[in-house]
C-alpha positions, 0 to 999 in steps of 0.5 A: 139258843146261846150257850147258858141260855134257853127258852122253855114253853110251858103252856099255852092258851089259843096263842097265848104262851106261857115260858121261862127264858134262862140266862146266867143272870137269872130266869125271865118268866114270860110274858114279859114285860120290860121296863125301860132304863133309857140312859142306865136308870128306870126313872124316878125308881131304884133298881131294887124298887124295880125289882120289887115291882116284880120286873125280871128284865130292864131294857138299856138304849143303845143310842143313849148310851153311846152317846153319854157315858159312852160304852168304853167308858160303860165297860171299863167301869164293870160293865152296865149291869155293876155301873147302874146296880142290877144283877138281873138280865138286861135287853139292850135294843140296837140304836136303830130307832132312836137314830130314826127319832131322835138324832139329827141330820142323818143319813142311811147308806148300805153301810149304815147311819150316820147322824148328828147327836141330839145333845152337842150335834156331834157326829157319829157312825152306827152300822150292824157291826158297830151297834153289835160291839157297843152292846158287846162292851155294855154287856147286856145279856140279850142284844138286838140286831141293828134295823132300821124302822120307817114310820107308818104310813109308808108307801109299799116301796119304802117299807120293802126297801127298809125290810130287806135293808133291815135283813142284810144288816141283820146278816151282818148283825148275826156275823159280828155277834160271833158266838157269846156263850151266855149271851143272846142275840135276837133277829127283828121282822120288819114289814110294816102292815103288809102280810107279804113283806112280812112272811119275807123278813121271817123267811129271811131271819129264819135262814140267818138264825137268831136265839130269838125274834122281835116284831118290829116296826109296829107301834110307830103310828099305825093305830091299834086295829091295824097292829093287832091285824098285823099281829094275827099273823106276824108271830106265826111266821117266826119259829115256835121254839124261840121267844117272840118280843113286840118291841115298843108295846105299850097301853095294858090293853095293847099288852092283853091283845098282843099276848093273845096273838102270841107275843112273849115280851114287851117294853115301853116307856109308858110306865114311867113317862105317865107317872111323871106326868100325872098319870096312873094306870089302874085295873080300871083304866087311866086316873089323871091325878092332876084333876081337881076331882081327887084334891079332898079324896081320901082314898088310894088310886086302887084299894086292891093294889099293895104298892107304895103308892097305894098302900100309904098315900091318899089319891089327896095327896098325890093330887097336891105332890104332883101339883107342887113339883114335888119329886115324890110324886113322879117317884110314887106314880111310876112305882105304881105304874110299874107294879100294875104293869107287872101285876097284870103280867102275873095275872096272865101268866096265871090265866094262861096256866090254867088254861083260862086266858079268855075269861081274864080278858073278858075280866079285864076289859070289863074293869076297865069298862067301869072307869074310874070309882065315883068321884066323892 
């Protein structure tokens, strides 16, 4: 583990891992779950209504970020921690993906990516090396290795060639790192659903030797049968001691099912995306706030729920904010959002401590069973 930071497990249930990752920014308790700050802001919310939610870790894009401001820019105005006012730990992952999705005519060599941006159509370069010096001038606390991740379904081919692609750069990822006391850097497995290819990246990033390891390419397609499959042995083939991270994960109940089979941390956009949309996501599922069901309902999203959102405005008056276009609305559902996200890491890190992580998950699928409270 880097100097000034380490991972400490305090319990667990099955698999369920109960732990503290430490930095010199501040303790992440895992689970974890990361809200994700794309372009040096968690949309629609203030980094300290972030904060207040209960989040002790943002997760910044590489990709975006490089292309808009610009890391040098970043760095020379304090780094992204002063430049977007958050004092607390933040994951930056490595470009790769976005590059994958988003970026234009792109073309992948042993060396790396080159693409076209998404915004001007400039064209750019992003390799292991690379990738690790714009995360070195944003300054973020845990950095990823540069991968890169095929969509699902793959052939077996294609994915074995990404993998062990993704392992040589990780090599080079873990050189270029160097050592940075008080920063991490984190492997990423790849292997699509294949038991084999996946034993394989492990085996691979064990030997190069990271502060801690992601399950990557999962998420991107497969279906959630198929990512808890892959997920029932994926973690145990990375090292016990270092935290585990499934990278784009997702729905409450992907969360619940990925901390049951040993996952320690999470990022996703949903959170905030569903909250500009109209969606919000309560102990008893999802509640489509656009629905003409709630435009005379009296009642808060989720009477148990102690967020802003709840505790002073109407399922009535969301319905009419978000249909007028007002700003209010993204803002209010997101911070909701984010709390449940958050209150449900609590309440599994409380499970989990009490050795009782099974009957929270039989409680939770049961709320959602439910569904919605009654229309009135």
């Amino acid at each position: 583990m880097a100097d000034g930071c380490t991972f400490e497990r305090t319990a667990q249930d099955g698999k369920a891992r109960l732990g503290r990752i430490t930095t010199p920014r501040g303790e992440i308790r895992t689970p974890a779950f990361m809200p994700v700050g794309t372009a040096a802001t968690v949309k629609a919310m203030l980094p300290e209504s972030v904060r207040a939610t209960g989040a002790d870790i943002l997760l910044g894009n590489t990709y975006h970020l490089m292309l808009r401001p610009g890391a040098e820019r970043i760095h020379n105005l304090g780094g992204l921690h002063r430049f977007m006012n958050w004092d607390r730990p933040i994951l930056t992952d490595s470009g790769g993906f976005q590059v994958m999705s988003l970026a234009e005519l792109r073309k992948l060599t042993e060396t790396g990516v080159t693409f076209r941006s998404h915004i001007d159509g400039s064209k750019h370069e992003l390799t292991p090396e690379s990738s690790m010096e714009i995360q070195r001038l944003l300054g973020s606390d845990i950095v990823m290795a540069f991968d890169e991740c095929p969509a699902l379904p793959a052939d077996r081919d294609r994915i074995a060639e990404s993998m062990r692609l993704s392992m040589r750069w990780a090599d080079r990822s873990r050189e270029a790192f160097g050592d940075r006391p008080g920063h991490m850097l984190f492997g990423i497995q790849q292997g699509g659903l294949e038991q084999d290819f996946r034993e394989e990246s492990a085996e691979a990033l064990r030997g190069i030797g990271f502060d801690g390891y992601a399950v990557g390419g999962l998420a991107v397609g497969e279906g959630q049968e198929a990512m808890f499959a892959t997920l029932d042995f994926a973690p145990d083939m990375l090292p016990e001691d270092k935290p585990r991270y499934l990278m784009g994960v997702g729905k409450p109940d992907d969360i619940v099912g990925a901390v049951k089979r040993g996952i320690d941390m999470m990022d996703c956009v949903l959170p905030s995306r569903s909250g500009r949309t109209g969606q919000a996501w309560t102990r008893r599922g999802q509640v489509n706030i656009k629905n003409a069901r709630h435009a005379d309902d009296p009642r808060p999203l989720d009477e148990s729920c102690s967020c802003p959102a709840c505790s002073g405005y109407s399922r009535a008056y969301l319905h009419h904010v978000f249909r007028s276009g007002e700003m209010i609305s993204g803002m209010l559902l997101t911070w909701h959002n984010l709390h449940y996200f958050q209150e449900l890491m609590g309440e599994m890190r409380a499970a989990i401590a009490a050795g009782q992580f099974e009957a929270f998950e039989a409680r939770f699928h049961a709320a959602r069973a439910e569904g919605d409270i009654p229309q009135l």
